[in-house]
N, C-alpha and C positions, 0 to 999 in steps of 0.2 A: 478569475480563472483565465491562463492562456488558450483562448481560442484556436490560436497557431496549432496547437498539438493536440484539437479535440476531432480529426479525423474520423471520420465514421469507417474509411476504406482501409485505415491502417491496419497491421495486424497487429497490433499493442491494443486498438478498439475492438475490434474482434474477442481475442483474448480476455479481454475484463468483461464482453456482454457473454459469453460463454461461462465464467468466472461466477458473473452472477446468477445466472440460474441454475448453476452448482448450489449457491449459496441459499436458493430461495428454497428451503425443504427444511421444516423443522429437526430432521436427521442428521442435518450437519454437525461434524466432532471435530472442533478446531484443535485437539488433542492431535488425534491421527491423523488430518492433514499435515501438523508443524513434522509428528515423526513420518510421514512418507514424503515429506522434502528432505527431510535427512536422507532418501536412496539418492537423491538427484547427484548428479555430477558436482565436484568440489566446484566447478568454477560458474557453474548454472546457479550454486546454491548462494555463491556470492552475486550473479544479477539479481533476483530474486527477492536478495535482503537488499538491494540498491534500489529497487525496488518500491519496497515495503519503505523505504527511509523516505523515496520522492510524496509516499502517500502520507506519512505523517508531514510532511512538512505541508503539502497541499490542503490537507485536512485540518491544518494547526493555523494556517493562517489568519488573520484579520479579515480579510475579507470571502472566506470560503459559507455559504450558507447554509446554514442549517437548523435544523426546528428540533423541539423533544424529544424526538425520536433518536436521535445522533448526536445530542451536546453530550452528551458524558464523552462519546469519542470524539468531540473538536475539541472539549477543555483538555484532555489527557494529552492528545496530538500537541494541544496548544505547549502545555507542560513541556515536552519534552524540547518541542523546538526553544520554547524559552532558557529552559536551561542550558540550551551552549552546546550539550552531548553531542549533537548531530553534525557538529564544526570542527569538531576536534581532530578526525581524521577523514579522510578520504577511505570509501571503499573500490578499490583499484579493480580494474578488468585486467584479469591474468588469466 
């Protein structure tokens, strides 16, 4: 893990510990969060999935840790980084 960009004061750290206790409640529908990102602004909606791409590839990594509770999502993260998908294109800020 890069240290450099694990800031606690940053507002990217901010945002994911907020993020998470969104997440910590049995209630959550990852259904209706993917479609209330569909309201967000076209170009929000591509940070967003730039995003989601930095956390499979972080999650996918060799050296990211994790126990049975999360290997299903490091091998799946792993998968996809393996396969190449994620090199294929640049997702651009426009």
């Amino acid at each position: 893990m890069n240290e450099e960009y694990l800031n606690e004061n940053s507002r990217e750290f901010k945002a994911a510990k907020e993020l998470e206790h969104t997440l910590n409640d049995y209630g959550w529908n990852e259904k209706r969060f993917a479609l209330a990102v569909t309201t967000f602004h076209r170009t929000l909606q591509q940070t967003l999935f730039r995003s989601m791409i930095e956390v499979i590839r972080i999650m996918g990594s060799e050296d990211y840790r994790y126990d049975l509770r999360n290997k299903a999502s490091h091998e799946t993260c792993k998968k996809i980084v393996d396969s190449g998908v994620l090199e294929d294109e640049a997702i651009p800020f426009i």
